[in-house]
DRENDO-1510 file (C-alpha; in Angstrom, 1 decimal, always signed):
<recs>
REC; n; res; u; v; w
REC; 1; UNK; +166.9; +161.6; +168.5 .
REC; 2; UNK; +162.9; +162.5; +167.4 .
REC; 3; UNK; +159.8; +162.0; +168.8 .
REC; 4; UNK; +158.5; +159.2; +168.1 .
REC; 5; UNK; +154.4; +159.9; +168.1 .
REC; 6; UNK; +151.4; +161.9; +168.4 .
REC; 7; UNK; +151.0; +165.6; +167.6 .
REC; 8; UNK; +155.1; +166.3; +167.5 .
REC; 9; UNK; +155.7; +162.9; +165.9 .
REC; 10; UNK; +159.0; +162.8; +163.5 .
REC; 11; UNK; +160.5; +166.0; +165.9 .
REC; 12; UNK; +164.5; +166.2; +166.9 .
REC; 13; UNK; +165.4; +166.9; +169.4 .
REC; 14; UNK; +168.9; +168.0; +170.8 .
REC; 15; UNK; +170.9; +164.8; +172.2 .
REC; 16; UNK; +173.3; +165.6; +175.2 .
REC; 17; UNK; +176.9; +166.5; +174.3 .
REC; 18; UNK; +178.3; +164.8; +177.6 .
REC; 19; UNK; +179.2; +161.0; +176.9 .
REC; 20; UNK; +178.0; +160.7; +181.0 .
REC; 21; UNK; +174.3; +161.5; +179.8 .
REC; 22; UNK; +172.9; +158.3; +177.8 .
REC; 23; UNK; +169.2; +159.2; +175.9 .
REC; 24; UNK; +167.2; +156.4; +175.5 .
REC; 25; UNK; +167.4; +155.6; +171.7 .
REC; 26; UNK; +164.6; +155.8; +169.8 .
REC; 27; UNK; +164.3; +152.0; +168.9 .
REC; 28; UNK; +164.0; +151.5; +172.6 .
REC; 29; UNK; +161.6; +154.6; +173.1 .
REC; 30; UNK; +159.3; +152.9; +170.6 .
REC; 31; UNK; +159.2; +149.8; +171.9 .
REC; 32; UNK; +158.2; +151.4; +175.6 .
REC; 33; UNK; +155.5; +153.4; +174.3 .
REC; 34; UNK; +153.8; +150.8; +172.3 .
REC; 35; UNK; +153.7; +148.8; +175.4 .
REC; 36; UNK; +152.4; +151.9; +177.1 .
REC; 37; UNK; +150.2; +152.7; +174.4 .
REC; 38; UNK; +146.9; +153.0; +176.4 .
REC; 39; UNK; +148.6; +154.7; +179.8 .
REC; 40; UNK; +149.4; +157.7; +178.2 .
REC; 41; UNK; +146.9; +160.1; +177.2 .
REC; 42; UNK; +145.6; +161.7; +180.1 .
REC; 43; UNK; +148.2; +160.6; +182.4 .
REC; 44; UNK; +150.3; +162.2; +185.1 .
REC; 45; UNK; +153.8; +161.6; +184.4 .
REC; 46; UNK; +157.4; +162.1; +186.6 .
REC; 47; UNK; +160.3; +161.8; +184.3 .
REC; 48; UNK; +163.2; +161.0; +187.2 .
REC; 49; UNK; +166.6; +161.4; +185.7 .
REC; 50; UNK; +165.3; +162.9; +183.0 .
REC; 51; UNK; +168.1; +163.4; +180.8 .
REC; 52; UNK; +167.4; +165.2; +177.8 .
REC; 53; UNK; +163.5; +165.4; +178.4 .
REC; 54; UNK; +163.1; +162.1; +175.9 .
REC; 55; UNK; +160.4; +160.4; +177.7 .
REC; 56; UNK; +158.4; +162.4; +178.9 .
REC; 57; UNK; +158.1; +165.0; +175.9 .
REC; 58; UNK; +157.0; +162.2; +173.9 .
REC; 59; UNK; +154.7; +161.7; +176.4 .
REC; 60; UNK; +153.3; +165.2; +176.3 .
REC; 61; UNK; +153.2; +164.4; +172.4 .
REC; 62; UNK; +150.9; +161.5; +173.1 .
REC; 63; UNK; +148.5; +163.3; +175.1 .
REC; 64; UNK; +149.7; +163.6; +178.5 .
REC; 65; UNK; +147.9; +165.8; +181.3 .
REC; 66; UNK; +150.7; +166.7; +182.7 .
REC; 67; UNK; +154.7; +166.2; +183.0 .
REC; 68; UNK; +156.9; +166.6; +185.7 .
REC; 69; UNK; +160.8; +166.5; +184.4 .
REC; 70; UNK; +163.6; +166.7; +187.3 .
REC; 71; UNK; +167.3; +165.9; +186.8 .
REC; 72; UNK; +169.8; +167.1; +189.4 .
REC; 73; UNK; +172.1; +167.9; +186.6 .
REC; 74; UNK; +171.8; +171.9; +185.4 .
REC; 75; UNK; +173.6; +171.2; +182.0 .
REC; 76; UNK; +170.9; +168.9; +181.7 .
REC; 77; UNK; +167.9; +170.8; +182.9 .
REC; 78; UNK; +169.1; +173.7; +180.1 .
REC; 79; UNK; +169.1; +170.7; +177.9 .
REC; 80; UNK; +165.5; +169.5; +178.8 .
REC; 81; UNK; +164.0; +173.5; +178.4 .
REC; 82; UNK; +165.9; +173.5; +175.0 .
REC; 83; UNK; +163.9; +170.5; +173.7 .
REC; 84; UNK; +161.0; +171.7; +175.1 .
REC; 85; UNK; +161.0; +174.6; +173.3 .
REC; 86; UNK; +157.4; +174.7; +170.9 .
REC; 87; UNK; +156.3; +171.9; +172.8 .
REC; 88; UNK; +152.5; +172.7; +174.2 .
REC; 89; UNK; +151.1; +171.5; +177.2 .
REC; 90; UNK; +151.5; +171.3; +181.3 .
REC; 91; UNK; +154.6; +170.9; +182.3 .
REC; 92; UNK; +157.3; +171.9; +185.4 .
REC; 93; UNK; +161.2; +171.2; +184.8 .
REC; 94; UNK; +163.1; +171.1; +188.3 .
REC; 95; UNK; +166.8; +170.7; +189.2 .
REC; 96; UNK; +166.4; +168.5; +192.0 .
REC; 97; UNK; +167.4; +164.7; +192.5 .
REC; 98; UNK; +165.2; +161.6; +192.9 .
REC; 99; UNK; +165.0; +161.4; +196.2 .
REC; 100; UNK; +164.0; +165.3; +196.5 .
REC; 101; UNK; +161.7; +164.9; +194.5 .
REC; 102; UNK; +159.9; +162.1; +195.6 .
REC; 103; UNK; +160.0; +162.9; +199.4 .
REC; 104; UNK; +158.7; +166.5; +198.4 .
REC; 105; UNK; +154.8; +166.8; +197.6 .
REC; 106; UNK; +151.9; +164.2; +197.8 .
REC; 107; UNK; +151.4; +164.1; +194.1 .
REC; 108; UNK; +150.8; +160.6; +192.8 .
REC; 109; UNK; +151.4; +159.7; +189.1 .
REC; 110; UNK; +150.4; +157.5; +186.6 .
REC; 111; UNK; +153.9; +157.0; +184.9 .
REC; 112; UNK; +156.9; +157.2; +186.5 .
REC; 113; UNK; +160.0; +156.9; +184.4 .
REC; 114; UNK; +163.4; +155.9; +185.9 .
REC; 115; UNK; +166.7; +155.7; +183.6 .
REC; 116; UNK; +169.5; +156.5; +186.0 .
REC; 117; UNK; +173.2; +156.3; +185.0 .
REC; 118; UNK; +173.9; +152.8; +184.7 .
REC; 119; UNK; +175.6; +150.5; +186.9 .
REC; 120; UNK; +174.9; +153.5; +189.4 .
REC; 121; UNK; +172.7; +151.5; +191.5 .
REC; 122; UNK; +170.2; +154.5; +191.8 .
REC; 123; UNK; +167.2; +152.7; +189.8 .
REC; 124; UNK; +166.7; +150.7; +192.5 .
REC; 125; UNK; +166.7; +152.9; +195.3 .
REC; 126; UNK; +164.3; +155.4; +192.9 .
REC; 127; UNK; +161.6; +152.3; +192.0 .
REC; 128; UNK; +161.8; +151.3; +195.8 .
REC; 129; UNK; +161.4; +154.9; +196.8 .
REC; 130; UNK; +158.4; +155.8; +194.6 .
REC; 131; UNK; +156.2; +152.7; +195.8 .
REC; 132; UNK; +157.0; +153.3; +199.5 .
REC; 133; UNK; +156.3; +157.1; +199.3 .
REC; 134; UNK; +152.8; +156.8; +197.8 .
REC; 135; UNK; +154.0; +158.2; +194.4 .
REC; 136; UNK; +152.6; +155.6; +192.5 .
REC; 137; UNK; +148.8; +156.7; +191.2 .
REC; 138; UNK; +146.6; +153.6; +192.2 .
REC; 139; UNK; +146.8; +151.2; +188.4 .
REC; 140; UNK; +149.8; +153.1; +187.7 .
REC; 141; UNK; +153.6; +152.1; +186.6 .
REC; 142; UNK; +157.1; +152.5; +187.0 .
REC; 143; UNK; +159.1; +152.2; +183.9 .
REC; 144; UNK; +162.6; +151.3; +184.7 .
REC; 145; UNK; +164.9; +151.0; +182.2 .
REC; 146; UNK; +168.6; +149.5; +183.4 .
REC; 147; UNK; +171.7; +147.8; +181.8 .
REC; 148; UNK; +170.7; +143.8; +180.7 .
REC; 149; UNK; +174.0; +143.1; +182.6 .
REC; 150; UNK; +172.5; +143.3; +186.0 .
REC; 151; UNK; +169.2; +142.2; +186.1 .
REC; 152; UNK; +167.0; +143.6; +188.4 .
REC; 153; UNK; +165.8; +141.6; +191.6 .
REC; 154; UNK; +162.9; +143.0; +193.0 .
REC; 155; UNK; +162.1; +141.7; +196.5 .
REC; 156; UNK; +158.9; +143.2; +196.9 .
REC; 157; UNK; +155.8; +141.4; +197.2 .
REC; 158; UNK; +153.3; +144.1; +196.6 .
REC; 159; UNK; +154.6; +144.8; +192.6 .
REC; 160; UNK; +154.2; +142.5; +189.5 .
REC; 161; UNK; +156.8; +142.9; +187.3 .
REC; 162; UNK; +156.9; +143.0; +183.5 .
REC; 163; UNK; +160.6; +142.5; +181.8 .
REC; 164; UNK; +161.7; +143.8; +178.2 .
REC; 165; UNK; +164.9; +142.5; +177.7 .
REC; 166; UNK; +166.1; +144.5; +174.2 .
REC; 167; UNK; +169.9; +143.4; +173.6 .
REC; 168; UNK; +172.0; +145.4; +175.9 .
REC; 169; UNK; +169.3; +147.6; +177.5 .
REC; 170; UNK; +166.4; +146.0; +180.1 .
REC; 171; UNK; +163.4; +147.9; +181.2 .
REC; 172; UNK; +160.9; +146.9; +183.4 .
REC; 173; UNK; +157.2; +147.6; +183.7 .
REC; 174; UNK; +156.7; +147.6; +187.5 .
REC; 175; UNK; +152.8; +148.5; +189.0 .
REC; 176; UNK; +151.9; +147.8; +192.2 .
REC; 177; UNK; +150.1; +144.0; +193.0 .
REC; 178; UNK; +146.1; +144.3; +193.0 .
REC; 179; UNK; +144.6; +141.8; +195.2 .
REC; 180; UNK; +140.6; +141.3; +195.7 .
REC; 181; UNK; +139.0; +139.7; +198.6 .
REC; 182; UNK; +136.0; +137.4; +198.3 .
REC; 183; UNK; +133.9; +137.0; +201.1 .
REC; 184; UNK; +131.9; +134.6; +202.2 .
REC; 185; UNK; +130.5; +131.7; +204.8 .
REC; 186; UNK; +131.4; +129.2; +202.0 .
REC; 187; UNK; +129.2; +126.4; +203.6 .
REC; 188; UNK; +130.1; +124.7; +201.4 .
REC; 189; UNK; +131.5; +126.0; +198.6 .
REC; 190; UNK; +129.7; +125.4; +195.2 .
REC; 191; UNK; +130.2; +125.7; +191.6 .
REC; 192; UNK; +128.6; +129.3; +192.3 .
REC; 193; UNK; +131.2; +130.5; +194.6 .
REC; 194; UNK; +133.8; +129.1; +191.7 .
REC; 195; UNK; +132.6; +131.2; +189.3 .
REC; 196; UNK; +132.6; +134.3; +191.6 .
REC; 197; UNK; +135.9; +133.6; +192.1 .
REC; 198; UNK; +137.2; +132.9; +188.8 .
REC; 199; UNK; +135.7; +136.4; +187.7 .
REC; 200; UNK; +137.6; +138.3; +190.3 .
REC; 201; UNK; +141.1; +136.2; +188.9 .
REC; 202; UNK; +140.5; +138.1; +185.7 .
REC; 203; UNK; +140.0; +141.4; +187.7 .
REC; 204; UNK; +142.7; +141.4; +190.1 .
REC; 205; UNK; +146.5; +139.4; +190.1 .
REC; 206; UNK; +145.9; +137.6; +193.2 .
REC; 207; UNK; +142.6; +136.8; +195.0 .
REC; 208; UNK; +141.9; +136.2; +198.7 .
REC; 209; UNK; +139.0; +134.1; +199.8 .
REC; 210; UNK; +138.1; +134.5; +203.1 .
REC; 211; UNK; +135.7; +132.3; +205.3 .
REC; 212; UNK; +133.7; +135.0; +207.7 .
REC; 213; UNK; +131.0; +134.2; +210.6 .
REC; 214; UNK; +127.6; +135.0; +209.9 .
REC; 215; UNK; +125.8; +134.6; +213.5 .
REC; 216; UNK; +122.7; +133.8; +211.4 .
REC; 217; UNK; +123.0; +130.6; +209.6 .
REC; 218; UNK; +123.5; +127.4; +210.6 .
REC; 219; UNK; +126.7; +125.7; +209.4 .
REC; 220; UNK; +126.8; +122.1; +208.0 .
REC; 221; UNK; +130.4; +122.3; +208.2 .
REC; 222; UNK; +133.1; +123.9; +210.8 .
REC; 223; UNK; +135.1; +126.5; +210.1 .
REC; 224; UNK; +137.9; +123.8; +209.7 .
REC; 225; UNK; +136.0; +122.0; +207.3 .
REC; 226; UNK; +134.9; +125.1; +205.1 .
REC; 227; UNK; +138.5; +125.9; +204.3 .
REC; 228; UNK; +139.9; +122.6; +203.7 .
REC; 229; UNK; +136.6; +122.0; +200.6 .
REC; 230; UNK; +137.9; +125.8; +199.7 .
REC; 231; UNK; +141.5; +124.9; +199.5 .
REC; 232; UNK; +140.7; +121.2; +197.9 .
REC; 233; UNK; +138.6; +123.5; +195.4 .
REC; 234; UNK; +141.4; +125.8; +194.7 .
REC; 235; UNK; +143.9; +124.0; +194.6 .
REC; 236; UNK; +145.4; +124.3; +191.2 .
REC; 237; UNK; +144.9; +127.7; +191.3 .
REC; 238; UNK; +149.2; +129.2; +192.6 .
REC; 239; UNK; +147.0; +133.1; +192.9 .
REC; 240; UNK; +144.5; +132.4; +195.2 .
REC; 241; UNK; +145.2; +132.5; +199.2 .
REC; 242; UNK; +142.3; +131.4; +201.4 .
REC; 243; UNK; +141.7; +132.0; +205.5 .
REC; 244; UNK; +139.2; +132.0; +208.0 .
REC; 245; UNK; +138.5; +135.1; +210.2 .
REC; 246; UNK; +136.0; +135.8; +212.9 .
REC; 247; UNK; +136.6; +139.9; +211.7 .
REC; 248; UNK; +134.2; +142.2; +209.8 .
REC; 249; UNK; +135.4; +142.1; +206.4 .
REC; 250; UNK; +136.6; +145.5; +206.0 .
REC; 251; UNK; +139.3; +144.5; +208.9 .
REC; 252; UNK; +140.1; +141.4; +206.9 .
REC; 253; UNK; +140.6; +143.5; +203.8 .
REC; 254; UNK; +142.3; +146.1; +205.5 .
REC; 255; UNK; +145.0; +143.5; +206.9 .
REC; 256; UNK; +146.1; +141.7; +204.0 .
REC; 257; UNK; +145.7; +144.4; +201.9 .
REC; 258; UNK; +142.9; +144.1; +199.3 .
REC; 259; UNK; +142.0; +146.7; +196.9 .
REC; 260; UNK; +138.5; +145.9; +196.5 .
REC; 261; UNK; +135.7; +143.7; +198.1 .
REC; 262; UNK; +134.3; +140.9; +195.5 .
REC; 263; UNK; +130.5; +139.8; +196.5 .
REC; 264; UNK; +128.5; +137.0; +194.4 .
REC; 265; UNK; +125.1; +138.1; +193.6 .
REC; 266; UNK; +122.9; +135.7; +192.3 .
REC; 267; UNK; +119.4; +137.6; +192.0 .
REC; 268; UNK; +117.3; +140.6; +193.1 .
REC; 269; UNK; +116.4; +138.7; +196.7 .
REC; 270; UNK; +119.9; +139.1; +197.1 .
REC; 271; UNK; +120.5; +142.9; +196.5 .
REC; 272; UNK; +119.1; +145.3; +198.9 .
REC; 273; UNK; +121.8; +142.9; +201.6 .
REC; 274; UNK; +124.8; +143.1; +199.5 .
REC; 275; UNK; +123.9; +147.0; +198.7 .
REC; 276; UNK; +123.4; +147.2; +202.2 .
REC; 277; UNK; +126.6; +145.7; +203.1 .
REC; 278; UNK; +128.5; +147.9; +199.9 .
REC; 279; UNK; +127.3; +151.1; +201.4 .
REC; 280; UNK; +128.9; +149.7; +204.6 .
REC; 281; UNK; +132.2; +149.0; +203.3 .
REC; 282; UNK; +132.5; +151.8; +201.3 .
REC; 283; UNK; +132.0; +154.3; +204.7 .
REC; 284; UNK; +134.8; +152.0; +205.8 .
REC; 285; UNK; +136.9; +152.5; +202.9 .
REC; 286; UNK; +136.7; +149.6; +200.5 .
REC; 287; UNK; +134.1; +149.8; +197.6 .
REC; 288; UNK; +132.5; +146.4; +196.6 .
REC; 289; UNK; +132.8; +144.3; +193.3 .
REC; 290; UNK; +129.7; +142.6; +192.2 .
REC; 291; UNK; +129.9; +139.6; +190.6 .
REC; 292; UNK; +126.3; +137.7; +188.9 .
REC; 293; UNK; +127.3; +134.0; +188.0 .
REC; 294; UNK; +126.1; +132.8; +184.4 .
REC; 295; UNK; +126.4; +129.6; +184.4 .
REC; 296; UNK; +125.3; +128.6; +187.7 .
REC; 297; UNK; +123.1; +131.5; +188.8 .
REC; 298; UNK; +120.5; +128.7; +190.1 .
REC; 299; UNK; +123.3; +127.2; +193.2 .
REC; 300; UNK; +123.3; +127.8; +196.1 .
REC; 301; UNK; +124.8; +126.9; +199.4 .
REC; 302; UNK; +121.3; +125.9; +200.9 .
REC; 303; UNK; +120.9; +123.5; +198.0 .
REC; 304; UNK; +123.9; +121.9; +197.9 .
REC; 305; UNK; +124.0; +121.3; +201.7 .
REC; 306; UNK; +120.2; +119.6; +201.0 .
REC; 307; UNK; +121.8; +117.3; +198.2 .
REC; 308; UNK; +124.6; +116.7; +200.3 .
REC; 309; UNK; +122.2; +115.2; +203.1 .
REC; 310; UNK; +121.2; +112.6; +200.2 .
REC; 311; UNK; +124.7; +111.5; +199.5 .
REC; 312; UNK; +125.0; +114.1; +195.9 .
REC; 313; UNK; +127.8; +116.1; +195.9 .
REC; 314; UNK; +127.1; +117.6; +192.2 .
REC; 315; UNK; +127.1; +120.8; +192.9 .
REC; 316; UNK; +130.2; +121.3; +194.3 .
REC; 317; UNK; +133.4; +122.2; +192.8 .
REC; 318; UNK; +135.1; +118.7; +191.0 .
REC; 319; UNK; +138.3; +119.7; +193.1 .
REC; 320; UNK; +136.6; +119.3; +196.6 .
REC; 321; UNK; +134.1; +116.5; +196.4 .
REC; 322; UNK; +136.5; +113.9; +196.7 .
REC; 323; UNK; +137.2; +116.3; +200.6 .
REC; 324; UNK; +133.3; +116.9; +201.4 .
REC; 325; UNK; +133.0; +112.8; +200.9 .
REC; 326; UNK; +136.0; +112.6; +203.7 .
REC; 327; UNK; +134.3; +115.3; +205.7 .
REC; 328; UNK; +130.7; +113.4; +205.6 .
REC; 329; UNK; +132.0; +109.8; +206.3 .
REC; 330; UNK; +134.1; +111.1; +209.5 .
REC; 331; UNK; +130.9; +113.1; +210.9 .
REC; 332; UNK; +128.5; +109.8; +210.0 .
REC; 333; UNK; +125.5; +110.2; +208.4 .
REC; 334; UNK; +124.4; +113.8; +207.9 .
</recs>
């Protein structure tokens, strides 16, 4: 066993003389940190199960703010202060379980290692325990690493889920699901709004596009209408979820659980409103995304609805014209 990288790189340390304990080996170890490459320095880091101290003193090697090893196991916690032994940095070794140590404190981190006994059926419990306690710094990720001979089914909906499978030994890259919620009256929806959206696909795993009153226009379209052209226009997108709600948009955001607020901006007329309406959100707890379309900074709502009134759907998306054509012939001429 040796450290891997950074300042301590090509170190022993000690391996565990009980068969029970299994290290990570150090083929494995690379291959976890050069996914984690970029996570580390600076990080927070709880090293569950910790074992011989593996993980996370190569993590203080790499630059790590902090580390936080716990094992239950006082063999093993001797072990773990053995290794550490010339090692610099912030760190806290405790003889506690998982579950002690995730119910106790309010301290989020950025990497939280799990590498239970296998077959144990602890991992689990631990990965489900750190998410639901609020251990999990927001962006951060829960390295699980578990015997390829039972895969890992994760039934929660709030994680995306990254698998490793390396011969006998499986780990998993688990952070929790960022969602964004675009906002909007979406009457209709243009090439504009497409853009806006396709922006905040890159920034977040799933998107939410919500159709929201505004008691000051004039709607072409119902409600109805607006979401069916949005759901035609999204429609070969599987990450993108769209509704209509009569709610201020922090409640909307607050229910299905958005991380961030995604607004379209398409010039200066438009930014003392959406600042405005940022300052707003933010005082209700969500800050606000900007997004300022490129290629079709010029479209707007106002001048689609106008070429709609002549029959010329152009500046909507490809996906929902086919819909708006459906939607003009059933109200008659508009």
């Amino acid at each position: 066993m040796r450290i891997v990288a950074g300042r301590y790189r090509g170190r022993k340390l000690t391996p565990p003389s009980d068969d029970s304990v299994r290290p990570t080996t150090d083929r494995i170890k690379e291959t976890v940190f050069n996914i984690l490459q970029w996570d580390v320095e600076g990080a927070r880091v709880l090293d569950l199960f910790a074992g011989s101290g593996a993980l996370g003193i190569e993590c203080l090697s790499r630059g790590a703010a902090e580390v936080v090893f716990a094992d239950k196991s006082p063999a093993s916690v001797a072990l773990i202060r053995q290794n550490l032994k010339g090692i610099e940095g912030s760190y806290r070794v405790l003889t506690a379980d998982f579950t002690g140590v995730l119910r106790s404190g309010e301290d989020k981190f950025d990497l939280i290692f799990i590498d239970p006994p296998y077959k144990s059926g602890l991992g689990e419990l631990a990965v489900d325990a750190a998410f639901d306690l609020g251990r999990v710094a927001e962006g951060g990720t829960v390295v699980y690493e578990h015997s390829s001979e039972l895969p890992f089914k994760c039934a929660r909906e709030d994680v995306k889920v990254r698998t490793k499978v390396m011969g006998s030994v499986t780990v998993e890259f688990i952070r929790k699901k960022t969602t964004g919620l675009v906002t909007g009256t979406f009457d209709p929806v243009t090439k504009g709004h497409m853009e806006v959206i396709e922006e905040a696909l890159r920034l977040f795993d799933e998107v939410v596009v919500a159709v929201l009153v505004n008691p000051e226009k004039q709607c072409m379209f119902t409600p109805e209408e607006r979401l069916a052209l949005l759901n035609a226009a999204l429609s070969d997108n599987t990450r993108v979820k769209t509704l209509y709600s009569e709610d201020y948009a922090v409640d909307v955001a607050r229910r299905v659980g958005a991380d961030k607020l995604v607004r379209g901006v398409r010039g200066e007329g438009d930014e003392a409103y959406e600042n405005a309406m940022a300052e707003y959100n933010r005082a209700h707890g969500f800050d606000t995304v900007f997004v300022t379309p490129e290629r079709y900074a010029d479209v707007s709502s106002t001048r689609a609805r106008e070429l709609i009134s002549k029959g010329d759907f152009r500046l909507l998306p490809e996906n929902a014209i086919i819909t708006a054509e459906e939607i003009i012939r059933r109200k008659g001429k508009p």
